[in-house]
BAFI-3210 file (N, C-alpha, C; in Angstrom, 3 decimals, decimal comma, padded with zeros to 6 digits):
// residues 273
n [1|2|3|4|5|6|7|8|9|10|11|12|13|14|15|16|17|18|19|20|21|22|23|24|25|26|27|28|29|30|31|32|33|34|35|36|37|38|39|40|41|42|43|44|45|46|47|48|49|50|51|52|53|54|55|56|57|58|59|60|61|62|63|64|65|66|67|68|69|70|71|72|73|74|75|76|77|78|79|80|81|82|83|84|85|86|87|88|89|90|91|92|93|94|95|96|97|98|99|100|101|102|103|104|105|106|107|108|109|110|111|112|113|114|115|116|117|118|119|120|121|122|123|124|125|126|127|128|129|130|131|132|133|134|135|136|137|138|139|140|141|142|143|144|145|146|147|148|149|150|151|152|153|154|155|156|157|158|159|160|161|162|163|164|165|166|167|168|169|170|171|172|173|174|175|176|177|178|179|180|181|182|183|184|185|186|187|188|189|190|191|192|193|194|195|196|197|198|199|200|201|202|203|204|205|206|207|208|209|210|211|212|213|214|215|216|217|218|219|220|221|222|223|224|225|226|227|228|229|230|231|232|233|234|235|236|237|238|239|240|241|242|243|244|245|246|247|248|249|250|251|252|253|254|255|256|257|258|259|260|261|262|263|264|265|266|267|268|269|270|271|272|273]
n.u [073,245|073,455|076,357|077,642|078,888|079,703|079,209|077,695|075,487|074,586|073,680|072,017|070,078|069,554|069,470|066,482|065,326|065,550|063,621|061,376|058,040|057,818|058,175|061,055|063,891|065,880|069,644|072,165|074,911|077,274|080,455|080,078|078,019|079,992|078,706|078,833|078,112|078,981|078,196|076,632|073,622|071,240|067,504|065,070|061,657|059,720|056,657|056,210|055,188|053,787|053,390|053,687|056,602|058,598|060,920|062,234|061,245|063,389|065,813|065,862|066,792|069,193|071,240|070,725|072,155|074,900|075,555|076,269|078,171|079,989|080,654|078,329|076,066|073,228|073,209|072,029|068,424|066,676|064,034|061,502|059,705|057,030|055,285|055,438|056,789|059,455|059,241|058,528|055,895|052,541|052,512|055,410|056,360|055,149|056,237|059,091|061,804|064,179|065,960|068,527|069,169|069,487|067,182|066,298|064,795|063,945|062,244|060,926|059,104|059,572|060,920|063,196|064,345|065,744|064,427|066,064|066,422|066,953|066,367|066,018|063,779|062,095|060,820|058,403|058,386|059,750|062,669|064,229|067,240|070,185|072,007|075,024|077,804|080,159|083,279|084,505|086,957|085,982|085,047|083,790|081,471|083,175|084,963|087,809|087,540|090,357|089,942|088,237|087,675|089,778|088,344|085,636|083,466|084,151|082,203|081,633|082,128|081,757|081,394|077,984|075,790|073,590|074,496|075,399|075,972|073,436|073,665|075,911|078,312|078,913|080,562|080,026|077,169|076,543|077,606|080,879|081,902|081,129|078,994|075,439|073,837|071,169|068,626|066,120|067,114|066,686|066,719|066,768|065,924|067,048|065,016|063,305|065,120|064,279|062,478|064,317|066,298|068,105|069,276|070,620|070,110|067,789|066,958|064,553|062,044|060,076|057,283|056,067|056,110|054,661|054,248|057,009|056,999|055,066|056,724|058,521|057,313|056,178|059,072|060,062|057,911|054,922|056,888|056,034|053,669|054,258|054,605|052,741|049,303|045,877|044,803|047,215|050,919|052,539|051,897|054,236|056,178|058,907|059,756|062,040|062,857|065,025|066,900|064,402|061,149|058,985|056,278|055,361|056,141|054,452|053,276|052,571|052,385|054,196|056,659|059,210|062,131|064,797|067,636|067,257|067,188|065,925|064,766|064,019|062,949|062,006|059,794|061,462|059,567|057,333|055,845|054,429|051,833]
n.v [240,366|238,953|237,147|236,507|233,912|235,206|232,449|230,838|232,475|232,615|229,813|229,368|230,960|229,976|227,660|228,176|229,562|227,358|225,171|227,163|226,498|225,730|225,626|226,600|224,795|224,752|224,265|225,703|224,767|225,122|225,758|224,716|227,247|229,093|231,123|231,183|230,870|227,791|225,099|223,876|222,830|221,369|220,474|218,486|219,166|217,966|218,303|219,336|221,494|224,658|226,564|225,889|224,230|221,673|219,778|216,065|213,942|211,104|212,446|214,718|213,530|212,135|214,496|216,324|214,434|214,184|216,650|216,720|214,936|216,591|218,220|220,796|222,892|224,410|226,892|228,769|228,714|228,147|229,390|229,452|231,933|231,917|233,451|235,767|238,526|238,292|237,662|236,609|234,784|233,763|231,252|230,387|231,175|230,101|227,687|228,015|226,788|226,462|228,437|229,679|230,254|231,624|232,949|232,782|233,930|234,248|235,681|234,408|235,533|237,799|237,570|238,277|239,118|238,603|238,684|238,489|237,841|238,158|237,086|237,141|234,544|234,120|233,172|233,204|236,212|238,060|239,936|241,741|241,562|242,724|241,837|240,606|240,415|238,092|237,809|235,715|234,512|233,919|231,396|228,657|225,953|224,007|223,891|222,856|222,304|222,348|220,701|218,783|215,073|212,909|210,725|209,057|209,611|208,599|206,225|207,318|206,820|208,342|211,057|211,376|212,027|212,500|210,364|208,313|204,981|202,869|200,817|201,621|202,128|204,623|206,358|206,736|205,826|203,114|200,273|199,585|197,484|197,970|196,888|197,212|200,131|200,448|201,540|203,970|205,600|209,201|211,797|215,203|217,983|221,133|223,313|222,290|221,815|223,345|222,233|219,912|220,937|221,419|219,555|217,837|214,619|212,656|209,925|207,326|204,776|201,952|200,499|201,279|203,371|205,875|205,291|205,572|208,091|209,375|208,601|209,841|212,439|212,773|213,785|215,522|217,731|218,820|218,280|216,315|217,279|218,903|217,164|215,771|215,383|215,571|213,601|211,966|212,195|214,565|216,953|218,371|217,544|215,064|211,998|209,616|205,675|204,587|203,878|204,784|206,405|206,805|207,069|205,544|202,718|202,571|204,668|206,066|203,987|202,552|199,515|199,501|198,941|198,621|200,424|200,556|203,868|206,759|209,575|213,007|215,449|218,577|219,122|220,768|223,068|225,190|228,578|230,524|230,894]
n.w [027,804|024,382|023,476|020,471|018,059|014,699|012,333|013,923|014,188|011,511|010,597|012,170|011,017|008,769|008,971|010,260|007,629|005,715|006,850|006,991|005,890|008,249|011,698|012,587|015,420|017,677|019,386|021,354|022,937|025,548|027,536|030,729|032,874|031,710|029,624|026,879|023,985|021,947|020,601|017,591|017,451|016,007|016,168|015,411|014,683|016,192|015,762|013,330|012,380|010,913|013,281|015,623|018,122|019,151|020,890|019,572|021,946|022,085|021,083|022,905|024,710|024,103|023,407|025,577|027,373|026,003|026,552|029,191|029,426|028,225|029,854|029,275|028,982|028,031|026,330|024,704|023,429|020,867|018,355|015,408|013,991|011,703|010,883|011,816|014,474|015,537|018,704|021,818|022,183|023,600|024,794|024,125|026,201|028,265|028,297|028,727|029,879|030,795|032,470|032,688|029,823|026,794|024,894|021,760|018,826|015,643|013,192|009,872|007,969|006,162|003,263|002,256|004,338|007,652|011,098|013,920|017,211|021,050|023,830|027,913|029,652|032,602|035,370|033,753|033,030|030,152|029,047|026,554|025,212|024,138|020,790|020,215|017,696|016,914|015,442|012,537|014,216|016,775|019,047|017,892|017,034|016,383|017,864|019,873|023,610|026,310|027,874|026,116|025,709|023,598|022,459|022,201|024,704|028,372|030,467|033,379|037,320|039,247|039,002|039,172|036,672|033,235|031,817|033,353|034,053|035,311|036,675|038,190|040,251|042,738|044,619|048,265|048,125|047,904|048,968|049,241|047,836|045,426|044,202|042,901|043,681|046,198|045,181|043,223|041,352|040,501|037,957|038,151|036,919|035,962|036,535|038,519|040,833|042,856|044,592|045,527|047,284|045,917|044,807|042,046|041,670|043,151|045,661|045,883|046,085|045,369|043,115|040,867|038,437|039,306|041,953|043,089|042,458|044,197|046,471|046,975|046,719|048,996|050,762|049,050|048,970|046,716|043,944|042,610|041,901|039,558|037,834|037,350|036,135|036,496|034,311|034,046|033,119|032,550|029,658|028,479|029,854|029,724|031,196|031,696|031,960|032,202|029,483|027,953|027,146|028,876|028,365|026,343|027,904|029,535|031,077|033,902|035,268|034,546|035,712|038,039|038,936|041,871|041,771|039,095|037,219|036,442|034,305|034,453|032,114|031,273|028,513|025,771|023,991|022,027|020,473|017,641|018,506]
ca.u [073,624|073,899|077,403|077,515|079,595|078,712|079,198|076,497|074,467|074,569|073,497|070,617|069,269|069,863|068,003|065,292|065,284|065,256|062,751|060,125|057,239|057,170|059,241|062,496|064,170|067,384|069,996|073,777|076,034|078,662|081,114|078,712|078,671|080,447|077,492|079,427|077,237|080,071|078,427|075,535|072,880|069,929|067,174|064,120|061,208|058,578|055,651|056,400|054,179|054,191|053,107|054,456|057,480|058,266|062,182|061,896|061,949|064,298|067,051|066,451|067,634|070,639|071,580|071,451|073,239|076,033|076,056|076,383|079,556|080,859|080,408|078,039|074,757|072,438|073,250|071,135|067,753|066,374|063,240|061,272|058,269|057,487|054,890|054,804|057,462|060,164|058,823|057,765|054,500|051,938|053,027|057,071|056,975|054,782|056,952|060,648|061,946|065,789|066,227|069,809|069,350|069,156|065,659|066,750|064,142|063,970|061,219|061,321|057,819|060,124|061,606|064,592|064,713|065,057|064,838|066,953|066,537|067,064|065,488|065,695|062,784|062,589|059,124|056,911|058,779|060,437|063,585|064,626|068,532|071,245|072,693|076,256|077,913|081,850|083,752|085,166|088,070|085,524|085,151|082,052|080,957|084,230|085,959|087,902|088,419|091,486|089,669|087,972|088,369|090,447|087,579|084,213|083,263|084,362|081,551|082,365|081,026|082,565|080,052|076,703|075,071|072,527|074,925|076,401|075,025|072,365|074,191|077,143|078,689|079,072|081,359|079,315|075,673|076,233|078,855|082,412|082,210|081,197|077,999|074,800|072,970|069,341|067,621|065,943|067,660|065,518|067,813|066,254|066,067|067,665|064,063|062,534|065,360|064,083|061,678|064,772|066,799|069,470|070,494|070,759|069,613|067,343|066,845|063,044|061,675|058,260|057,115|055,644|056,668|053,320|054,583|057,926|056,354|054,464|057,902|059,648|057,031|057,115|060,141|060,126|056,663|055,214|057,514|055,098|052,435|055,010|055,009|051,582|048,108|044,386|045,011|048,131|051,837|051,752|052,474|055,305|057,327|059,348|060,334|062,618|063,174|066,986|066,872|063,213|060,572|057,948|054,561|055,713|056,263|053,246|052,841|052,565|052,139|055,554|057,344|060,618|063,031|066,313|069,314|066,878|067,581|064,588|065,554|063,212|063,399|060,715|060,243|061,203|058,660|056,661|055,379|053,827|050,221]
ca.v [240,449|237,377|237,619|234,895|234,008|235,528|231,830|230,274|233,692|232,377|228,832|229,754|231,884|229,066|226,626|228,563|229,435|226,032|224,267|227,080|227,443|224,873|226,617|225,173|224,519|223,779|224,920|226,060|223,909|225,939|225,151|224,707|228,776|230,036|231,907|230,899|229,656|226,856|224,457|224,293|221,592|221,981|219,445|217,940|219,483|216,880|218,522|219,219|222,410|226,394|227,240|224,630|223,484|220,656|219,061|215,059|213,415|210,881|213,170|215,818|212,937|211,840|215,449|216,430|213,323|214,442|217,681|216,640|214,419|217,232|219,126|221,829|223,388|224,910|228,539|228,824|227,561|229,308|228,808|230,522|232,002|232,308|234,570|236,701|239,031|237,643|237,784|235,188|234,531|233,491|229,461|230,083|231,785|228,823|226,311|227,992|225,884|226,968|229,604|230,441|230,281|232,981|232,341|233,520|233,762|234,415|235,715|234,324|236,390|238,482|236,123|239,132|239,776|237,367|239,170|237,992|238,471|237,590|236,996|235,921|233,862|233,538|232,950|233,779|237,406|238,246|240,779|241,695|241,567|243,154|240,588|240,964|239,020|238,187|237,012|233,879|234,294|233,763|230,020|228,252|224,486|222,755|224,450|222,006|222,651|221,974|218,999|217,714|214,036|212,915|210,033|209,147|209,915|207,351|207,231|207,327|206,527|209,460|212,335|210,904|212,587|211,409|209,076|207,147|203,776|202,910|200,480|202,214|202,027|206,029|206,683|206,821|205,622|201,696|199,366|199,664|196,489|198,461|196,695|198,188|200,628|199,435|202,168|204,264|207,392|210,321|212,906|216,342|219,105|222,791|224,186|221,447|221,258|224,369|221,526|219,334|221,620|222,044|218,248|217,315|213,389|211,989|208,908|207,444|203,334|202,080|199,168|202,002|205,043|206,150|204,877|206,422|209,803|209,483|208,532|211,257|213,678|212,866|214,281|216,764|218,142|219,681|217,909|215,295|217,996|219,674|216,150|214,959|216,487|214,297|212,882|211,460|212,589|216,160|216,566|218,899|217,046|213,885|211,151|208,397|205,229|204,160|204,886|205,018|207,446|206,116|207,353|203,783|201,625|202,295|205,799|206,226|202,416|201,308|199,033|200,289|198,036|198,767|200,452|201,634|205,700|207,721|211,300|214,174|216,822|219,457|219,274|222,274|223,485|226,784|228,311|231,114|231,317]
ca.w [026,399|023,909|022,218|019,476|016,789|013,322|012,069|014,862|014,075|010,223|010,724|013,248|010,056|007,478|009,632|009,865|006,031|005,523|007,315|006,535|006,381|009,885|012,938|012,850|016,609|018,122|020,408|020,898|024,007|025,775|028,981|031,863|033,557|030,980|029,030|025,795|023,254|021,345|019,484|017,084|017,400|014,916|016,271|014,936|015,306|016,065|015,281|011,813|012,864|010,943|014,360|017,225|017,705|020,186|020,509|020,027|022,876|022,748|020,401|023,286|025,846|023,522|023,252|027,132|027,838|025,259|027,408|030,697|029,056|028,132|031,137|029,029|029,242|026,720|026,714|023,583|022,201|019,305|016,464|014,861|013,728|010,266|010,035|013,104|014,609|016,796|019,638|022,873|022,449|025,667|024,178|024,437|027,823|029,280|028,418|028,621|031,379|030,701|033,253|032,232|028,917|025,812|024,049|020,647|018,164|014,589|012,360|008,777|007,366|005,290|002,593|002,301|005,956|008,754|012,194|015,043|018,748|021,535|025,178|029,036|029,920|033,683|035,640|033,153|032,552|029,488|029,069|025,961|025,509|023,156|020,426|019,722|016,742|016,659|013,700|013,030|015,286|018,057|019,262|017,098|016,703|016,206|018,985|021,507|024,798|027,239|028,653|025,825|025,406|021,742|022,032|022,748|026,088|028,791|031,669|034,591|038,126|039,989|038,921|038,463|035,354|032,804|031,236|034,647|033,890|036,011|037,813|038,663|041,795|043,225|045,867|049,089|047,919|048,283|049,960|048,640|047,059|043,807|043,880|042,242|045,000|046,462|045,261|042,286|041,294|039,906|037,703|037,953|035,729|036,540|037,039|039,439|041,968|044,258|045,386|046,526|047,623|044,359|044,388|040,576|041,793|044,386|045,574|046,099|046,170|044,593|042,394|039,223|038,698|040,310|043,670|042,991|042,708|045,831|047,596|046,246|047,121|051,017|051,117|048,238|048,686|045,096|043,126|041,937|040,928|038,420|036,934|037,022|036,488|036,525|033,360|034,283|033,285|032,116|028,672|028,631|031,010|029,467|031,801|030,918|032,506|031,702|027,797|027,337|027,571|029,954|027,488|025,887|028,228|030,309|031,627|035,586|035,588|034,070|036,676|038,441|039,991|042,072|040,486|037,772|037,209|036,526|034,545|034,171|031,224|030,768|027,083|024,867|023,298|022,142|019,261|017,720|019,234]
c.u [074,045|075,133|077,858|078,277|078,744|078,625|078,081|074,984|073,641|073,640|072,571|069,672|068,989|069,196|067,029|064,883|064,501|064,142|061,542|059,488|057,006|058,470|059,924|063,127|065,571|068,044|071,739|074,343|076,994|079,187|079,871|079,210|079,269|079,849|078,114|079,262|078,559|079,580|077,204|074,797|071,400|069,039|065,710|062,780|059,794|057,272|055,402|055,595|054,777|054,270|053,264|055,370|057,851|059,480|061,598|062,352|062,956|065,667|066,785|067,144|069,002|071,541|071,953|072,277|074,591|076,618|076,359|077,480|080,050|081,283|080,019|076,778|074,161|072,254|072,315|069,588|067,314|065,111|062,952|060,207|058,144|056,270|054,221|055,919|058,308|059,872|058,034|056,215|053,956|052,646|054,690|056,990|056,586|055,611|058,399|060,953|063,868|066,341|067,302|070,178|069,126|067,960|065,828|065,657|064,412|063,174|061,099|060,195|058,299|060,881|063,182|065,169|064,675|065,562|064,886|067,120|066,372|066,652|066,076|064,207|062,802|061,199|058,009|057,820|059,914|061,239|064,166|066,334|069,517|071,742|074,163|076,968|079,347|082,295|083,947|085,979|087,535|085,151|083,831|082,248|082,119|084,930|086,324|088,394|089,325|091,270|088,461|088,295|088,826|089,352|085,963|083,974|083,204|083,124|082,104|081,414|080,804|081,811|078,975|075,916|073,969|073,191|075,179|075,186|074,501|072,859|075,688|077,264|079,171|079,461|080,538|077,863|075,923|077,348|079,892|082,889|081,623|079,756|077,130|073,921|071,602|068,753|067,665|066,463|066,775|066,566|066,528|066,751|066,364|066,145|063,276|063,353|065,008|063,182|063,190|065,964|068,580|070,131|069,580|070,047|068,745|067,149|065,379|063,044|059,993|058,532|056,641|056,116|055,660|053,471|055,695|057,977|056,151|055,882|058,359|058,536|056,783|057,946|060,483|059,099|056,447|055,213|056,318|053,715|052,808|055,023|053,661|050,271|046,894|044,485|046,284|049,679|051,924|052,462|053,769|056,545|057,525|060,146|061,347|062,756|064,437|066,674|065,795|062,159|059,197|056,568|054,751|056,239|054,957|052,714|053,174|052,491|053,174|056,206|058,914|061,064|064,399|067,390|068,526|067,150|066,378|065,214|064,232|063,844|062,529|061,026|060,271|060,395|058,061|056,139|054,869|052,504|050,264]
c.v [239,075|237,824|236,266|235,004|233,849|233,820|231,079|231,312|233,205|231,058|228,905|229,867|230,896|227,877|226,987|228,927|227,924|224,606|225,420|226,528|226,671|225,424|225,511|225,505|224,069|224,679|224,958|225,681|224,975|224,823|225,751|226,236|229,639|231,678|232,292|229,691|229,285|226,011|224,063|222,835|221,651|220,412|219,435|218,706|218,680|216,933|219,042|220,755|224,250|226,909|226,787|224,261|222,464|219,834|217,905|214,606|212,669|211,751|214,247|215,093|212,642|213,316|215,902|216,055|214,072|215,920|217,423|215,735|215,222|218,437|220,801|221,809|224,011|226,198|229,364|228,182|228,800|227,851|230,152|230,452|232,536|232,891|235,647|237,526|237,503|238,007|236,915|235,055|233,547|231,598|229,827|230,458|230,533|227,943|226,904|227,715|225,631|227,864|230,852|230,715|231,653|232,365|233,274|232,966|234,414|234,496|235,588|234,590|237,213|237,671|236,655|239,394|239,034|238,230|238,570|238,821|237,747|237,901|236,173|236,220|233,379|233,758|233,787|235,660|237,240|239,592|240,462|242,076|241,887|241,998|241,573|239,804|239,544|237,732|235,846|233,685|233,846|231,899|229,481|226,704|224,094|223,189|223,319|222,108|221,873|220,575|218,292|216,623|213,753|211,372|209,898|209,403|208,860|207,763|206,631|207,542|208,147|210,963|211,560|212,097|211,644|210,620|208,219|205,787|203,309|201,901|200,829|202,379|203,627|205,829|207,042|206,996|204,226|201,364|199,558|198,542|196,721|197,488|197,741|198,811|200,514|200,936|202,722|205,640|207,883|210,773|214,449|217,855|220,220|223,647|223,650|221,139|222,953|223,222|220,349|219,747|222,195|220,917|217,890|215,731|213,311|210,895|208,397|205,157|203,576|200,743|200,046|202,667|205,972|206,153|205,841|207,266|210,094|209,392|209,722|212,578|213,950|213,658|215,934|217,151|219,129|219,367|217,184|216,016|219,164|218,538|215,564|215,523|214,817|213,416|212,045|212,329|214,048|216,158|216,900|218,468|215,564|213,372|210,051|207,088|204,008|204,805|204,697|205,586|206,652|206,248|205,863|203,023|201,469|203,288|205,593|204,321|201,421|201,124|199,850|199,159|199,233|199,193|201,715|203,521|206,240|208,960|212,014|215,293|217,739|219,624|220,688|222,564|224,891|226,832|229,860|232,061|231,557]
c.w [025,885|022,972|021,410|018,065|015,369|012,296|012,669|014,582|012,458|010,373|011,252|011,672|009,463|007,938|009,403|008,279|005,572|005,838|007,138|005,335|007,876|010,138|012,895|014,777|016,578|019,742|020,466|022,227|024,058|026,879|030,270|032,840|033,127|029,826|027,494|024,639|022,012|019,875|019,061|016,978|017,022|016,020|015,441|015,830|015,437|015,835|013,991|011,757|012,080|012,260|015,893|016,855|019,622|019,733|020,657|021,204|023,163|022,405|021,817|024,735|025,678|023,846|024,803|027,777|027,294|026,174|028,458|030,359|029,237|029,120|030,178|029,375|027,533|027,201|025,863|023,623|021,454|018,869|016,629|014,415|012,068|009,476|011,414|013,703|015,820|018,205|020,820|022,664|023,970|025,444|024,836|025,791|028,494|029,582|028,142|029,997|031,531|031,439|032,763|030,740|028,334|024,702|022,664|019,708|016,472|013,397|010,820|007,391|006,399|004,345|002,339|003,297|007,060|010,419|013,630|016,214|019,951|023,574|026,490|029,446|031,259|034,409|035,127|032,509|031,237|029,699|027,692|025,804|024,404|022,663|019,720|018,702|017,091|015,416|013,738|013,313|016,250|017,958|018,764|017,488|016,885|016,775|019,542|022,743|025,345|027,356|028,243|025,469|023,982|021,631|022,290|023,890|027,067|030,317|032,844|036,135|039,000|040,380|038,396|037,839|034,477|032,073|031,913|034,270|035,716|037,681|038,349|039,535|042,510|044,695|047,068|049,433|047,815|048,687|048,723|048,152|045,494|043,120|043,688|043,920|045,074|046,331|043,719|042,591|040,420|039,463|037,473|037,234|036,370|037,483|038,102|040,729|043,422|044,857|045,948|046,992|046,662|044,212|042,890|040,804|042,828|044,205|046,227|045,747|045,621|043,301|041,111|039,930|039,320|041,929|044,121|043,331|044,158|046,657|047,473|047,204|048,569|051,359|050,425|048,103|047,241|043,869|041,962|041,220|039,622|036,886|036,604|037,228|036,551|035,661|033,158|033,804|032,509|030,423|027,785|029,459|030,400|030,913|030,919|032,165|031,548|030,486|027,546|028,063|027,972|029,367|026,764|026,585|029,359|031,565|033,364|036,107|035,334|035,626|036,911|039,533|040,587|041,174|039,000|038,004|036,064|035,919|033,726|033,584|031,020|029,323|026,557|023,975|023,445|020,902|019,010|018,175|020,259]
res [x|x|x|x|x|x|x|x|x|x|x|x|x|x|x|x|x|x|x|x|x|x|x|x|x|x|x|x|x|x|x|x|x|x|x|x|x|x|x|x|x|x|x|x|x|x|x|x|x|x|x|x|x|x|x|x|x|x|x|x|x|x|x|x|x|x|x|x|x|x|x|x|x|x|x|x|x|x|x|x|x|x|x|x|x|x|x|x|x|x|x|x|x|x|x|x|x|x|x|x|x|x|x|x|x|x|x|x|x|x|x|x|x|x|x|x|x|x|x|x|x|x|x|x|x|x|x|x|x|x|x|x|x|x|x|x|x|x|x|x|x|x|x|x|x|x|x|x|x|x|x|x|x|x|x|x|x|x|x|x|x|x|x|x|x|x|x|x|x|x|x|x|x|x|x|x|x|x|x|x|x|x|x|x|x|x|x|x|x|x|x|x|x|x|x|x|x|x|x|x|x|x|x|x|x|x|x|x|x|x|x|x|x|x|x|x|x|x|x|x|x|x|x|x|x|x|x|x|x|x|x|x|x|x|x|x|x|x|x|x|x|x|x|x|x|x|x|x|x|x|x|x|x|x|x|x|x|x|x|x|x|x|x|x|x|x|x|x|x|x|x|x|x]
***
């Protein structure tokens, strides 16, 4: 069951309103495990598309990052279809790569009626799921928790996430002189670590990210064919290397030094068709 505040329930709608007749997109941040969708984050939908929608890449790296600060997850995503029932189509199931998430959709074909529902999306199977609304006593967008910070987010070496700068010194991955560590870190996505056994990072060597791969998949057999088909990097799957997304700087061929950090997102995307 998705239980969501009638204020987050409102705003979902009013997005979608708003950006038809092209499927609007986004998604709602809770406390990481909590299954308490918090805080409302409309995003861009880069294909400008009635019938595709597709988060930008780098806003959906800024955005993850901002979660893994805050120690949340995406308990939410949501669009919408705007002339077809709410309902997954063969497009959203392919590419929902959220496991834990609530795939909340929203059909905006009725210009009086906008129908809201909501879904888990988990290999390929859909389950449709009871939506429950609360009032606005219940915790929305501008909630703050216990142990959020009163400033920007300070990073820190301690938990490596997708913000730990690249050369950051992590407690028992290089010499204790807080120098940078001799190798490339990978950050992996929720749905790709059954290939390395549930670690959030690995570590891999290589002169491109081509080489990289290949190291990586030695060890993590698989991995590298989730990420790369004949034509090179698949097109649903964003890479980054440090803050930039690797289709611009030179695909399977961009260089990789030491230290650099590597993070893999399966892009969100879906759509009516």
């Amino acid at each position: 069951m998705l239980t969501i505040s009638s204020v987050l329930y409102e705003k979902i709608v009013a997005h979608a309103r708003a950006d038809h007749p092209d499927e609007a997109c986004g998604g709602i941040a809770g406390p990481t495990g909590s299954d308490r969708p918090e805080r409302f984050i409309p995003m861009l939908n880069a294909e400008r598309s009635p019938t595709f929608y597709r988060f930008d890449s780098m806003e959906q790296l800024r955005v993850w990052r901002e979660m893994d600060d805050r120690d949340e997850e995406p308990v939410v995503i949501y669009h919408s279809h705007t002339a077809t029932q709410a309902y997954p189509s063969r497009t959203d199931i392919s590419y929902a790569s959220e496991p834990g998430a609530h795939y909340v959709l929203v059909s905006t074909r009725e210009p009086d009626r906008a129908e809201f529902r909501s879904f888990r999306i988990v290999d390929g199977e859909v389950s449709e799921e009871e939506v429950r609304t609360a009032g606005e006593g219940a915790r929305g967008s501008t909630a703050r928790r216990r142990n959020d910070p009163a400033g920007p987010p300070v990073e820190s070496c301690d938990k490596p996430n997708l913000s730990t700068p690249a050369n950051c010194h992590v407690p028992g991955r290089g010499p204790d002189t807080g120098a940078p560590f001799m190798a490339i870190e990978v950050r992996i996505p929720t749905i790709l670590r059954t290939y390395t056994g549930g670690a959030k990072s690995v570590e891999g060597s290589g002169d491109t990210l081509a080489e990289l791969l290949g190291d990586l998949d030695s060890r993590h057999h698989g991995l590298r064919d989730r990420l790369v088909d004949e034509a090179g990097l698949r097109r649903f799957v964003n890479v980054y290397l440090n803050d930039e997304d690797v289709r611009f700087l030179g695909g399977l061929q961009t260089p990789v030094v030491e230290g650099d950090t590597v993070t893999v997102l399966p892009a969100v995307a879906g759509g009516s068709r």
